[in-house]
C-alpha positions as CSV (number, residue, x, y, z in Angstrom):
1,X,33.9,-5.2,-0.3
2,X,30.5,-3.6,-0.2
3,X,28.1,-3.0,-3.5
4,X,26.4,-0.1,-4.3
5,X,22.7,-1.4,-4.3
6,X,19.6,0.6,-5.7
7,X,16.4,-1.3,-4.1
8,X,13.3,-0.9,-6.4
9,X,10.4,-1.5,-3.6
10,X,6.6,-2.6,-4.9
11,X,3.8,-1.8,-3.4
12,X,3.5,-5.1,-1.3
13,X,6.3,-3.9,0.9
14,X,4.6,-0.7,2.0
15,X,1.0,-1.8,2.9
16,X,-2.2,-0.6,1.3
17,X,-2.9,2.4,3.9
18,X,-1.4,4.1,7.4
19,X,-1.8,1.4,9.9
20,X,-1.0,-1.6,7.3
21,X,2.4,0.7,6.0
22,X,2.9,1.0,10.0
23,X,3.8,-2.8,10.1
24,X,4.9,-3.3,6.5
25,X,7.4,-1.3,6.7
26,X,9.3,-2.5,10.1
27,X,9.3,-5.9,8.2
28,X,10.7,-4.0,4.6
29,X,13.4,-2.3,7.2
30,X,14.7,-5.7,8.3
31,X,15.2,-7.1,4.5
32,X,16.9,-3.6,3.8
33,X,19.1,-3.7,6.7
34,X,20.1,-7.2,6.3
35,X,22.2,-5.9,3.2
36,X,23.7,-2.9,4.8
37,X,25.1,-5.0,7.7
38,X,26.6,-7.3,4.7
39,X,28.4,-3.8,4.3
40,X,26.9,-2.9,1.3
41,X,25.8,0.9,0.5
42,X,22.0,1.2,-0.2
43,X,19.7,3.7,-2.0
44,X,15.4,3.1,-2.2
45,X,12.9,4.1,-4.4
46,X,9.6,3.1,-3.9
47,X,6.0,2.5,-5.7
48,X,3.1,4.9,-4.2
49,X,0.0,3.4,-6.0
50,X,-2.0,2.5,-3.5
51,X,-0.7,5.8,-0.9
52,X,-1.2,8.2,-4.1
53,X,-4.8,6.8,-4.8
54,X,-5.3,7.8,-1.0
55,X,-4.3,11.2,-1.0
56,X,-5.8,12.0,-4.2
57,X,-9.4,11.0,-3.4
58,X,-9.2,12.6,-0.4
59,X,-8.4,16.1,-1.9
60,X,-10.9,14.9,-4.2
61,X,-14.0,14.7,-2.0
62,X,-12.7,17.8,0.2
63,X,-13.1,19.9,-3.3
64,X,-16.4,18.0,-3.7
65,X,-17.4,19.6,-0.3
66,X,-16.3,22.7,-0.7
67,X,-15.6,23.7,-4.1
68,X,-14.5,27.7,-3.5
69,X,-12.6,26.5,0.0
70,X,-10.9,23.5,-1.3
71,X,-9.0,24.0,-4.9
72,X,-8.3,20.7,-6.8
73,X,-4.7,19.3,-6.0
74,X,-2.5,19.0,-8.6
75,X,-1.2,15.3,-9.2
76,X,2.6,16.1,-9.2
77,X,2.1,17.6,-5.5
78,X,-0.2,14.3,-4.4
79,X,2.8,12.8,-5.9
80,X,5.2,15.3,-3.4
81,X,2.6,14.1,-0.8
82,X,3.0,10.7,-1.3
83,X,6.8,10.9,-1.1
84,X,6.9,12.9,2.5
85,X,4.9,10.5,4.3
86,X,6.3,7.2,3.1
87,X,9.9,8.8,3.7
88,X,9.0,9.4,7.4
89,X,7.9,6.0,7.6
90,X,11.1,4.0,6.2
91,X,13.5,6.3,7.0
92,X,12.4,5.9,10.8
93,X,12.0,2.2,10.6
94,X,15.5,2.1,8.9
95,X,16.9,4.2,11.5
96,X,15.0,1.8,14.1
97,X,16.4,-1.5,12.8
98,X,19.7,-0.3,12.4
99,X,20.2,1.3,16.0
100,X,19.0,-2.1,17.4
101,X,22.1,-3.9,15.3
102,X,24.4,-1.2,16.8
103,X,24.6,0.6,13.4
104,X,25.5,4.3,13.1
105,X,24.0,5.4,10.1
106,X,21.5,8.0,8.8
107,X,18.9,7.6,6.8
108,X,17.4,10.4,5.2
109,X,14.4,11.2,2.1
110,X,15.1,12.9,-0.9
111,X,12.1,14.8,-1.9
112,X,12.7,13.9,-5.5
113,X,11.8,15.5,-9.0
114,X,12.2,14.0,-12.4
115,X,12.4,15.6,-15.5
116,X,10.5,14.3,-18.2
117,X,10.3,14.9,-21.7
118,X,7.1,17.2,-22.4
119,X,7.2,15.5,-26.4
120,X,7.4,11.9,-25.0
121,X,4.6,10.1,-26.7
122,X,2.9,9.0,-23.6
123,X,1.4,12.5,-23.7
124,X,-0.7,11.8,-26.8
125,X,-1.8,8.7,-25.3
126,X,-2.6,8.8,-22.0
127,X,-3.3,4.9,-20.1
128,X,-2.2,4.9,-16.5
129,X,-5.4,4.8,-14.5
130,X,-5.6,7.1,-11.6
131,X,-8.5,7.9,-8.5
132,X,-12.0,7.0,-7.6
133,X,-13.9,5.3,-9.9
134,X,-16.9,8.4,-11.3
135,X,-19.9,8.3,-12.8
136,X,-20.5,9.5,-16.2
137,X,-22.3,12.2,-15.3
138,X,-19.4,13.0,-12.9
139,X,-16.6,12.2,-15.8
140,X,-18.5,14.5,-18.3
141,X,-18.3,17.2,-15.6
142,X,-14.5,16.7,-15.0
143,X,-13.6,16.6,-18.6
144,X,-15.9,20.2,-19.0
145,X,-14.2,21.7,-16.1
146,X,-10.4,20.3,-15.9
147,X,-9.8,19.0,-19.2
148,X,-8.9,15.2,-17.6
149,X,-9.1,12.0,-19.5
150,X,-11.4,10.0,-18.7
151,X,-12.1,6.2,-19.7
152,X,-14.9,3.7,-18.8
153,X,-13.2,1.0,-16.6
154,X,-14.4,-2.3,-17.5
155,X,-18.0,-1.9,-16.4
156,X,-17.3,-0.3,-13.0
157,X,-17.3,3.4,-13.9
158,X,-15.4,5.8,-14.7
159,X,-11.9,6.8,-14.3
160,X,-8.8,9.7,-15.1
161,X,-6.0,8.3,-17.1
162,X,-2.5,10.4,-17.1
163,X,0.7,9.6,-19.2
164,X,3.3,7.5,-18.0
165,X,6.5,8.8,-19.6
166,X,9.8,8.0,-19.1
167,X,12.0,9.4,-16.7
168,X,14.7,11.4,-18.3
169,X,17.1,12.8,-15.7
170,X,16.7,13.4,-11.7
171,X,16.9,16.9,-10.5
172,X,18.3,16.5,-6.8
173,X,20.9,14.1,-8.2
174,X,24.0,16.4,-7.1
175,X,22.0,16.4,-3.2
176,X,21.5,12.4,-3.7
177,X,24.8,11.5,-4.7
178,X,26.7,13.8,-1.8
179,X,24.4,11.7,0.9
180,X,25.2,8.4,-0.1
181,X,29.0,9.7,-0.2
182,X,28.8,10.9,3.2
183,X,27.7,7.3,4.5
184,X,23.7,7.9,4.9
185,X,21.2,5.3,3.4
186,X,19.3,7.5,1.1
187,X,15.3,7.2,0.1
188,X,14.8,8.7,-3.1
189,X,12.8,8.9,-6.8
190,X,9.3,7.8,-4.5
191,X,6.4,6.7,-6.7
192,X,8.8,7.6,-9.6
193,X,9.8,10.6,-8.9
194,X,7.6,13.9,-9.2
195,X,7.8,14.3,-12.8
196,X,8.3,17.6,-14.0
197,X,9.7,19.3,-16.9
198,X,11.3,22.7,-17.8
199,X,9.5,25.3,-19.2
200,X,10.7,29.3,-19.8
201,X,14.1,30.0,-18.0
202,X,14.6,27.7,-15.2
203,X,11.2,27.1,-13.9
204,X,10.1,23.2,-13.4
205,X,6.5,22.8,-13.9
206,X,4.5,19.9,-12.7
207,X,3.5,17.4,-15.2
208,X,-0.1,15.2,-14.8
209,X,1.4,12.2,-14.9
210,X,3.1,9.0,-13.4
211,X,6.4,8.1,-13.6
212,X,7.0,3.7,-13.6
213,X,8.7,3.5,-10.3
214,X,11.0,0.7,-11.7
215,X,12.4,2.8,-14.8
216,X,12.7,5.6,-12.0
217,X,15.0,2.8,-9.9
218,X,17.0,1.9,-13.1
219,X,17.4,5.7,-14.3
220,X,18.8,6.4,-10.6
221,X,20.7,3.2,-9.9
222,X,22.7,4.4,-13.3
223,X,23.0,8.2,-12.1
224,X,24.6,7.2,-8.8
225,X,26.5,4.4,-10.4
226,X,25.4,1.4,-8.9
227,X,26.8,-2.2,-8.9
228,X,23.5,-3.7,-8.9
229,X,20.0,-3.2,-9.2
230,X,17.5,-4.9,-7.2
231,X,13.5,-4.7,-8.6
232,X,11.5,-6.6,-5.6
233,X,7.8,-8.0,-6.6
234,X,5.8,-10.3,-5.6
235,X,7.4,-13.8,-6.7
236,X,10.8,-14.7,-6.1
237,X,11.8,-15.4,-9.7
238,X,10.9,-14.5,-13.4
239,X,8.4,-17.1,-15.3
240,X,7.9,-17.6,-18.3
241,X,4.5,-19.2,-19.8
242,X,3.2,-18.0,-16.7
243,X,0.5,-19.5,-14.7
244,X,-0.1,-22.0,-16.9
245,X,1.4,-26.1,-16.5
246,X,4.6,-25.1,-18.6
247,X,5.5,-21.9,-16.6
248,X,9.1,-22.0,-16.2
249,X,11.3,-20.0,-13.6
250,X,13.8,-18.3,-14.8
251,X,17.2,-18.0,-13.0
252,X,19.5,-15.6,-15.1
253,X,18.5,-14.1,-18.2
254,X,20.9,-12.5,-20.6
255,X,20.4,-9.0,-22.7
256,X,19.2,-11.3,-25.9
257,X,17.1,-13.7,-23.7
258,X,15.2,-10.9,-22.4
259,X,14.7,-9.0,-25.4
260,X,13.4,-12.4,-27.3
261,X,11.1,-13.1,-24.0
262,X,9.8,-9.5,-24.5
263,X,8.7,-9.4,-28.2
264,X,7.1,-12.9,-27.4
265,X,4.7,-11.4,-25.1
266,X,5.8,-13.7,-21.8
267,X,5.2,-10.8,-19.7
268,X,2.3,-9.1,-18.3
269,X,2.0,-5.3,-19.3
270,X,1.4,-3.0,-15.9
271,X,3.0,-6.1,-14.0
272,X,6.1,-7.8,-14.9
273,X,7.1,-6.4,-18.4
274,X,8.2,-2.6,-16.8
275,X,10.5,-4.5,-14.0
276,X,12.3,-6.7,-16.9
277,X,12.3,-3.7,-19.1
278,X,14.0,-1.4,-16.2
279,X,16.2,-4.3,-15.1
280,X,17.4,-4.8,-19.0
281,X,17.8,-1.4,-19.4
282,X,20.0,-1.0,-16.0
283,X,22.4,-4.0,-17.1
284,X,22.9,-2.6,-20.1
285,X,23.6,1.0,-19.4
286,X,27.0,0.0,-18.2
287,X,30.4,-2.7,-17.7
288,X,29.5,-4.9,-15.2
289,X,26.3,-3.8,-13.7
290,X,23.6,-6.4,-12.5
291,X,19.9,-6.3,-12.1
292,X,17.9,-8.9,-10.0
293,X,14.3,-9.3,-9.6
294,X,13.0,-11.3,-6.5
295,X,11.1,-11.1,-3.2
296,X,11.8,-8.7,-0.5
297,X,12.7,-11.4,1.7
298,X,15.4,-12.9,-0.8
299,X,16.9,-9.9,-1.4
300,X,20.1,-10.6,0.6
301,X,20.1,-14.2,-1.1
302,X,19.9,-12.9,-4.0
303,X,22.4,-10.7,-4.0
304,X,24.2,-13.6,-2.9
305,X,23.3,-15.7,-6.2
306,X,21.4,-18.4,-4.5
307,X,18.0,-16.9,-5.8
308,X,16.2,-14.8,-7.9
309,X,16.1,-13.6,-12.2
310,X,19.4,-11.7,-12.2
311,X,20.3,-10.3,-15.6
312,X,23.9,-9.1,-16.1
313,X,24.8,-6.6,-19.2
C-alpha cells in the first residue's frame, strides 16, 4: 500500500529563472512521478528564492521608473506571484509526465496562505535577506520612505531584511486536504506559504516576511497527515564535520542524535540546519511518521531505504 508523501522541493529543482525552470522542472516531474506510479499519494511545496528575487526587482525598478504609475508591491503578493507561476509550471509538467505513463490524475496549485504569529520574535529581529543589492544613498531613501530594514551585505551594498517566522497553521487546509482525498496530486505552501496573520474580525493581512519553505513542508505534511516527509537538497545524505577530511554521512539519525548534532553546530544556518530542524520536527509531531533528506533523483530510493538521512520519531 501507498504512502502519503509531502515532497519539500529546493531551489535546485526549479531553475534560477523562466527558461532554466522550463527544463528543470520536466526533469523534477519525472522524480515526482516515479513515486506516484509506486502508488503512493503526493503533495509539494516548493522554495521560491531565486523566482521571488525576480519578481520583486522587477516591481522594484518599474516603481523606480514611474513612481506615481507604478506603487511598490507588497512582498506577501510577490510571494502570491511567485506561487501562480511556478504552480503553472509543475502542475503542467506533472500532468505531462503522467499522461505519457498512462496515468489519470490531476494535478492542481493551491494558492496557499499561512498564518503566522504577529508576536513571533523574528519580528523584532529581522535576518532574511531579500532583493537587489542598493546603495546607501538608495537604502537611506527606502528606510525614510517605507520603513524597510536595511543591512550592509558584506561589502557589496545594501540590502532589505524581513522576518522569517514560523508557520503556524495553513489557511486553505480544508481545500488541500479535500483534493488530495479526491485522488489529485496537489502543489501547495509555495515559497512557504504567503504568510499572513489575522487582524480585526476576520481579515488576513499580509505580513513582510518569509516563511522557511521546509518548516512550511513539515507544518503541512503534519496537517494532511502524512506517512513521510521528504526535504530534497543538494547532497544525497546528511554530513556531519562537513567539508572537511572527517565529514561523515549520515544514514538514519534518531530524535536525540539530531538534537545533540544541532547544539554542536554540525549544520550550516540558512542551509542544512532548517531541513534537519523541519525534518525533526515532522518525525516527532506524530506515531510513526518519517522524514528523509536526499537528492531529487533518490527520492524514490529513498523512500525505499537504500539511500538518504531518514529520521523516524
Amino acid at each position: 500500500m501507498g504512502k502519503r508523501i509531502v515532497i519539500a522541493l529546493g531551489g535546485n529543482a526549479l531553475g534560477k529563472n523562466l527558461p532554466e525552470q522550463m527544463i528543470a522542472v520536466k526533469h523534477t516531474a519525472k522524480a515526482i512521478v516515479d513515486l506516484i506510479e509506486q502508488g503512493n499519494e503526493v503533495i509539494i511545496a516548493h522554495g521560491n528564492g531565486p523566482q521571488v528575487g525576480m519578481i520583486q526587482e522587477a516591481m522594484t525598478q518599474l516603481n523606480r521608473s514611474d513612481p506615481e504609475k507604478y506603487i511598490p508591491c507588497p512582498l506577501s503578493v510577490c510571494v502570491a506571484m511567485s506561487q501562480g507561476y511556478i504552480g503553472y509550471d509543475l502542475q503542467n509538467a506533472l500532468r505531462e509526465e503522467m499522461l505519457n505513463r498512462g496515468i489519470k490524475k490531476n494535478a492542481a496549485t493551491v494558492l496557499t496562505q499561512v498564518e503566522v504569529d504577529k508576536n513571533d520574535p523574528a519580528f523584532k529581529n529581522p535576518t532574511k535577506p531579500i532583493g537587489s543589492f542598493m546603495t546607501e544613498e538608495e537604502a537611506k531613501k527606502m528606510v525614510a520612505e517605507r520603513g524597510y530594514n536595511i543591512v550592509e551585505d558584506a561589502g557589496r551594498g545594501y540590502r532589505r531584511v524581513v522576518a522569517s517566522p514560523q508557520p503556524v497553521a495553513i489557511v486553505e487546509l480544508d481545500t488541500i486536504r479535500s483534493l488530495i482525498e479526491t485522488g489529485n496530486v496537489v502543489i501547495a505552501c509555495g515559497g512557504g506559504g504567503i504568510p499572513v496573520f489575522i487582524t480585526e474580525g476576520n481579515h488576513l493581512k499580509g505580513a513582510a516576511a518569509v516563511i522557511d519553505k521546509d518548516f512550511a513542508a513539515a507544518r503541512l505534511a503534519e496537517q494532511v497527515n502524512a506517512d513521510a516527509l521528504i526535504i530534497l537538497t543538494a547532497v544525497e545524505k546528511v554530513a556531519i564535520h562537513f567539508g572537511t577530511p572527517e565529514q561523515e554521512d549520515l544514514s538514519e539519525l534518531t530524535p536525540e542524535s539530531a538534537q545533540a548534532y544541532i547544539e554542536a553546530g554540525e549544520f550550516a544556518p540558512g542551509s542544512m540546519l532548517p531541513k534537519v530542524q523541519a525534518a525533526l520536527q515532522f518525525a516527532q509531531s506524530g506515531e510513526g511518521r518519517t522524514s528523509l533528506i536526499t537528492l531529487l533523483d533518490k527520492a524514490a530510493d529513498g523512500i525505499a531505504g537504500k539511500t538518504g538521512t531518514v529520521i523516524r520519531g
